[in-house]
C-alpha positions in Angstrom: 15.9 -15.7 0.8 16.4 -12.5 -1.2 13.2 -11.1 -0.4 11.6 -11.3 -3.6 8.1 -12.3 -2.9 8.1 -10.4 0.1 9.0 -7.2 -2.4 5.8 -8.8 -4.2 3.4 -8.7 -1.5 4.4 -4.8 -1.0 3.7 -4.8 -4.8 0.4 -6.0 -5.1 -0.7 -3.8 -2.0 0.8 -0.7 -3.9 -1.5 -1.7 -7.1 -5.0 -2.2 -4.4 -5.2 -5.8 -4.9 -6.3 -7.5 -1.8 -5.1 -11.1 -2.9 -2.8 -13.2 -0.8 0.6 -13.2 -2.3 2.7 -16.7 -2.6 5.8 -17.7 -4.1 5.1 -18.7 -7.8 8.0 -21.5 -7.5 5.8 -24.5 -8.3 3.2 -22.9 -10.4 5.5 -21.1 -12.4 2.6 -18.0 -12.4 0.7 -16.1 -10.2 -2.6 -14.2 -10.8 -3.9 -11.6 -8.5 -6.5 -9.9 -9.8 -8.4 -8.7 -6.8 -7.9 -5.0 -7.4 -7.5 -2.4 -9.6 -4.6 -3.5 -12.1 -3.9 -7.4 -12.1 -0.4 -8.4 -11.2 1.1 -11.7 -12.4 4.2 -12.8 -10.4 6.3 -15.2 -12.4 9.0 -17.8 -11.9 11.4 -18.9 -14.7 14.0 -20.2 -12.7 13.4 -23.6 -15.3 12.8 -21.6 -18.2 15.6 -22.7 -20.8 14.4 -21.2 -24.2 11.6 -19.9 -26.0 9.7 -22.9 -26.3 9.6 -23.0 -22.5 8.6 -19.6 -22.0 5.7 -20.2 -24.7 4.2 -23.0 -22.9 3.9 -20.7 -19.7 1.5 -18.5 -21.5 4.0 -15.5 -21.1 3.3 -14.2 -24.4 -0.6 -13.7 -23.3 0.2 -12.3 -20.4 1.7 -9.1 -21.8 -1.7 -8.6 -23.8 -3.9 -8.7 -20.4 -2.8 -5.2 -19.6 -1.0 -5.4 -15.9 2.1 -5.4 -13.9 4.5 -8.7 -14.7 6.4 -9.5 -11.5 9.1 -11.7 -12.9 12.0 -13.6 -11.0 14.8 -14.8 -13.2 13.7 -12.5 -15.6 17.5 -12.9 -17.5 15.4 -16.3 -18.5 13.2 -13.9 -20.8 14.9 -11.5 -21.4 14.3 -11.6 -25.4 11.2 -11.3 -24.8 10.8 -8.0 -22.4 9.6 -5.5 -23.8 11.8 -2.4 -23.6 10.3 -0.1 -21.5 10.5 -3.1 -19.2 12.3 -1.9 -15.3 14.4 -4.5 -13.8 13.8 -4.7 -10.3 17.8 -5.8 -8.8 18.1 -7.4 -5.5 22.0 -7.3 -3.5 22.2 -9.0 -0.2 24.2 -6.9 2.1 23.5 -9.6 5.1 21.0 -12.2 6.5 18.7 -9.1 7.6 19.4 -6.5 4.9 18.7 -6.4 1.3 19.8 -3.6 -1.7 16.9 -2.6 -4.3 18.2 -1.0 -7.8 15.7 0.0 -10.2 17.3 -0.2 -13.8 15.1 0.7 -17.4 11.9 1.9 -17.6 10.5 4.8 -19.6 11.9 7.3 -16.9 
C-alpha cells in the first residue's frame, strides 16, 4: 500500500517500455523488456542471506545492463553496488505518500 509498484509503472513508462507492470511479490522478479532499457522490478521481502539472493539470479541481473527496481532492497544491500539510489517511500496518510531519493552518482 506504499505505492511501490505504482512508482514502478511510472518507472518503466519513464524508460519507453510498453510492458504491463505487476507486483513481483510471487515471482520474486520482473522483466520488462519492451523498450529501450530493460527494467527488472524485484521483491526480496523473503530474501534472508546471500544464498537466497543467489538463487534469484540477482547477481546476473546486474550484468544485463538496465534499471533494477528493487523492494526491500535493505535484503541486498551487500550486494548494491555503490552508485546504487535508494528510492525511500513515507506514508503521510491513506492518500499521500513521501519520495526521498538518497545515493547515486549525483
Amino acid at each position: 500500500g506504499m505505492g511501490k509498484t505504482a512508482f514502478a509503472r511510472g518507472l518503466a513508462r519513464g524508460l519507453g517500455l510498453s510492458d504491463e507492470v505487476s507486483s513481483p511479490t510471487f515471482a520474486l522478479v520482473q522483466e520488462y523488456t519492451h523498450g529501450p532499457l530493460p527494467l527488472f522490478h524485484f521483491d526480496l521481502y523473503r530474501i534472508l542471506d546471500v544464498y537466497d539472493l543467489e538463487s534469484t539470479g540477482f547477481y546476473d541481473y546486474l550484468d544485463r545492463g538496465g534499471v533494477l527496481f528493487i523492494e526491500w532492497s535493505e535484503n541486498a544491500a551487500e550486494a548494491l553496488p555503490p552508485e546504487t539510489v535508494h528510492v525511500c517511500f513515507g506514508r503521510v496518510d491513506d492518500e499521500t505518500r513521501t519520495i526521498a531519493l538518497e545515493g547515486g552518482p549525483f
